[in-house]
C-alpha positions as CSV (number, residue, x, y, z in Angstrom):
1,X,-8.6,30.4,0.8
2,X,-9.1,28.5,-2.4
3,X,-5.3,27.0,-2.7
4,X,-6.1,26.0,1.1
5,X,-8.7,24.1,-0.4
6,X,-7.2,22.5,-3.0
7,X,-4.1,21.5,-0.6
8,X,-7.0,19.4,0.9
9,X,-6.5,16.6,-1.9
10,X,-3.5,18.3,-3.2
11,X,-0.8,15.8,-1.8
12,X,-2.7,13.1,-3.5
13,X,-2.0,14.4,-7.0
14,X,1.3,15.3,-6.2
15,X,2.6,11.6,-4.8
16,X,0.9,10.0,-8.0
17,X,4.4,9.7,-9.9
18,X,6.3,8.2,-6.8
19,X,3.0,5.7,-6.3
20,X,4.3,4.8,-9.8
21,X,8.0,4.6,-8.9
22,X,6.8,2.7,-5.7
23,X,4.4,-0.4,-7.9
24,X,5.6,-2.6,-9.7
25,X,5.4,-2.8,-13.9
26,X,1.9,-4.4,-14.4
27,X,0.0,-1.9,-12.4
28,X,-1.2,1.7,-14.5
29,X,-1.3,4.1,-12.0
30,X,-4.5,5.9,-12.3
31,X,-6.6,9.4,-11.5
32,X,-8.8,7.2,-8.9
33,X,-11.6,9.1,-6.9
34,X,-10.7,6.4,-3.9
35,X,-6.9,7.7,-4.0
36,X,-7.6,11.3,-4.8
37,X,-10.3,11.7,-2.5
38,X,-8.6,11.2,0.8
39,X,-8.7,14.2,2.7
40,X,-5.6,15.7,4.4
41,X,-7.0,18.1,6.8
42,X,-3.6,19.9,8.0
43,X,-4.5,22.4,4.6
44,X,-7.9,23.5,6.5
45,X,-6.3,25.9,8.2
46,X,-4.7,27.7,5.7
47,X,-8.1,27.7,3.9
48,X,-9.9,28.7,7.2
49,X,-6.9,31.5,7.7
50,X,-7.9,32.4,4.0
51,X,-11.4,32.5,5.1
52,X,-10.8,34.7,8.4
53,X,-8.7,37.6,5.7
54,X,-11.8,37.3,3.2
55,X,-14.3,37.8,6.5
56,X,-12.1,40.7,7.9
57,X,-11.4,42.8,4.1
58,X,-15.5,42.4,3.6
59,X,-15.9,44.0,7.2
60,X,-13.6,46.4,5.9
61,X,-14.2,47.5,2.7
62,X,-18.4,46.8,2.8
63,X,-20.2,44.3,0.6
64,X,-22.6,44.1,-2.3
65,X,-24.1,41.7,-4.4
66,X,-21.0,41.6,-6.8
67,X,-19.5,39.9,-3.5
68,X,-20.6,36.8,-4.1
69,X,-18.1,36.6,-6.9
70,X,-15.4,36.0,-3.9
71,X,-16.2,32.8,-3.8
72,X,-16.8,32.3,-7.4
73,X,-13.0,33.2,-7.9
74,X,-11.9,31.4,-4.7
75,X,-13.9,28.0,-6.9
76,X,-12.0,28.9,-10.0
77,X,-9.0,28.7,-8.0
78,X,-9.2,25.6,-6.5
79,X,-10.0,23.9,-10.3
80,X,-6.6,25.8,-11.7
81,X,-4.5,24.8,-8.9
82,X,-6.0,21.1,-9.3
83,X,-5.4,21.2,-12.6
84,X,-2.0,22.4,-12.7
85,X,-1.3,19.5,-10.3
86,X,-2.9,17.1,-12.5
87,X,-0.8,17.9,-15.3
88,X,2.3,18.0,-13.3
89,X,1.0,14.8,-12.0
90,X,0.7,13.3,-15.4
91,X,4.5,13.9,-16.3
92,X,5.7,12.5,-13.6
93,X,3.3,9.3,-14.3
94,X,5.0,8.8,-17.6
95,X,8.7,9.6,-16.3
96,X,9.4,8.5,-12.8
97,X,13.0,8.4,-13.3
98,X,13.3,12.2,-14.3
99,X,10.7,13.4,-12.1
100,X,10.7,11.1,-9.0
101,X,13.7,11.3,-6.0
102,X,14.2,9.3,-3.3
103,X,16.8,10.5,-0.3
104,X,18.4,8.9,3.2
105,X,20.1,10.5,5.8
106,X,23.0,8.7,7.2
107,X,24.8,9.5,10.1
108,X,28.1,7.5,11.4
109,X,27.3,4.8,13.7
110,X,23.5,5.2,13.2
111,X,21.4,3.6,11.2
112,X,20.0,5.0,7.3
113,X,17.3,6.8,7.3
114,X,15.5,6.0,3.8
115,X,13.0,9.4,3.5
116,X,9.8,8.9,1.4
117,X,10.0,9.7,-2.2
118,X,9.6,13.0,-3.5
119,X,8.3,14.5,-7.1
120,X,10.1,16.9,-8.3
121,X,7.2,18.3,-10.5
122,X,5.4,19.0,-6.9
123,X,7.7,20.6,-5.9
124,X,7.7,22.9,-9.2
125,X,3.8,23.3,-8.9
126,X,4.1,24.2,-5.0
127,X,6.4,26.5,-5.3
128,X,4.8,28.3,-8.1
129,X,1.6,28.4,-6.2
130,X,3.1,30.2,-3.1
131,X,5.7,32.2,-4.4
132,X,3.6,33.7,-7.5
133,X,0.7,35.2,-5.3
134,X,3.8,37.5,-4.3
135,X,5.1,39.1,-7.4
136,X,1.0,39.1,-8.6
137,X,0.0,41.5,-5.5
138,X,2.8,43.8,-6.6
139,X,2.1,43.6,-10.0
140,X,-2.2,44.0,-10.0
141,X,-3.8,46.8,-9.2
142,X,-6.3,46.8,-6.3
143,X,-9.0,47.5,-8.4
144,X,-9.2,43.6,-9.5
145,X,-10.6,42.4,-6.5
146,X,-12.3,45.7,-4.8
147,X,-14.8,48.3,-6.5
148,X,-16.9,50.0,-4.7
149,X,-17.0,46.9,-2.2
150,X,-14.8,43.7,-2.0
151,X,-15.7,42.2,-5.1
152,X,-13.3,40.6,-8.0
153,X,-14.1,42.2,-11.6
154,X,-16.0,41.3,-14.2
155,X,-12.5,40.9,-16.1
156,X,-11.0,38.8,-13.0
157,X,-13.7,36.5,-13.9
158,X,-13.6,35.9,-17.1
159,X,-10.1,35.4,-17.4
160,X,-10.2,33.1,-14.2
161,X,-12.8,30.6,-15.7
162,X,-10.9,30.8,-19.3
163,X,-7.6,29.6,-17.4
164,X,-9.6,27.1,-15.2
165,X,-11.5,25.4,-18.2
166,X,-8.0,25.6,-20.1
167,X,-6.0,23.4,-17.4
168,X,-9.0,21.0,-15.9
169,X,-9.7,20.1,-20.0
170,X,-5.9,19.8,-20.6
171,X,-5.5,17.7,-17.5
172,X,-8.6,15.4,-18.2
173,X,-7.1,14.7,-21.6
174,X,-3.6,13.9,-20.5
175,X,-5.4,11.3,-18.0
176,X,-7.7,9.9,-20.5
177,X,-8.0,6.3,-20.2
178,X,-6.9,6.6,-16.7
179,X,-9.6,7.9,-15.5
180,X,-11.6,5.4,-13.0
181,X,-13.5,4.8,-9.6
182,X,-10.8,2.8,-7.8
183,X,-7.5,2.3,-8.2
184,X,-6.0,-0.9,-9.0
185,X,-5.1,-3.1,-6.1
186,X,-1.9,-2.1,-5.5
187,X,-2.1,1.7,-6.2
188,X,-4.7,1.3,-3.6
189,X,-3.0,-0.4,-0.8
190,X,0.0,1.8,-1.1
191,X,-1.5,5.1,-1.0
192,X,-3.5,4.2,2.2
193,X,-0.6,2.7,3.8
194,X,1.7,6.3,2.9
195,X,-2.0,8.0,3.9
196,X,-1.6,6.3,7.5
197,X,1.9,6.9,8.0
198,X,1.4,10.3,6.8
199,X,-1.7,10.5,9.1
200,X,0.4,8.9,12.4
201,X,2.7,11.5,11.5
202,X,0.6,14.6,12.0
């Protein structure tokens, strides 16, 4: 539910460093609420799936007042994973030649097929996202998210919001002085014209 969530704005953070391999020298790309803030909808559904499994363990295993803390985690979340990006992000700002790839198919006879660029940090952060929840169900006892009713622990918490504050106040720093409203003018225009494609696409 809450990395649905944050996949909602997600893709935004992660094409940052090929929006800089994509403008030219005199624009600074920056962390702009009219970039970031374009929603890509396609993650709603693994946010509403994340919602349905909340909804069906609560039917399950009862609720209390403690519950509420579900969604209180699910918030703390969607801050780490946002983040994480951010930082990622940031990297790949400052080194689009070791972080940003771009690929084209070729077949004989055919034409190339130039694919959009990729960031490799993206792809670090995504993976990390989806394949850790694995190894951390295996490892953590039930007991972190159920007591007596579905409901994370007081530890769960506390340990959430320290690594939550930790990575949003890392990331804001790393962006400081990038930090605006809107874009510039060309970091503008090119994410809404990759936001259409990317929107024809789907």
């Amino acid at each position: 539910m809450g990395t649905g969530l944050a996949y909602i704005i997600g893709p935004n953070i992660w094409r940052l460093p090929v929006a800089e391999a994509n403008t030219s020298d005199r624009t600074k790309i920056h962390l702009a609420a009219t970039t970031l803030f374009l929603p890509h909808w396609a993650a709603g559904a693994k946010a509403a799936a994340g919602v349905v499994l909340v909804v069906l363990a609560a039917w399950n295993e009862g609720v209390t007042f403690a519950s509420v803390g579900v969604i209180l985690f699910a918030l703390f979340v969607v801050a780490t994973v946002i983040g994480l990006s951010l930082l990622f992000a940031r990297f790949g700002v400052a080194r689009p030649d070791l972080d940003v790839v771009f690929m084209e198919i070729r077949r004989p006879g055919r034409d190339t097929y130039a694919l959009p660029g990729i960031s490799l940090g993206a792809i670090a952060i995504q993976f990390l996202l989806n394949i850790g929840v694995f190894p951390a169900v295996k490892v953590l006892p039930p007991s972190v998210l159920y007591r007596s009713a579905i409901a994370p622990s007081v530890a769960v918490l506390a340990t959430s919001a320290v690594i939550t504050a930790a990575s949003l106040g890392a990331a804001l720093w790393v962006w400081r002085g990038r930090i605006a409203w809107r874009a510039p003018a060309e970091q503008q225009r090119e994410q809404e014209e990759e936001f259409a494609v990317t929107a024809d696409e789907r």
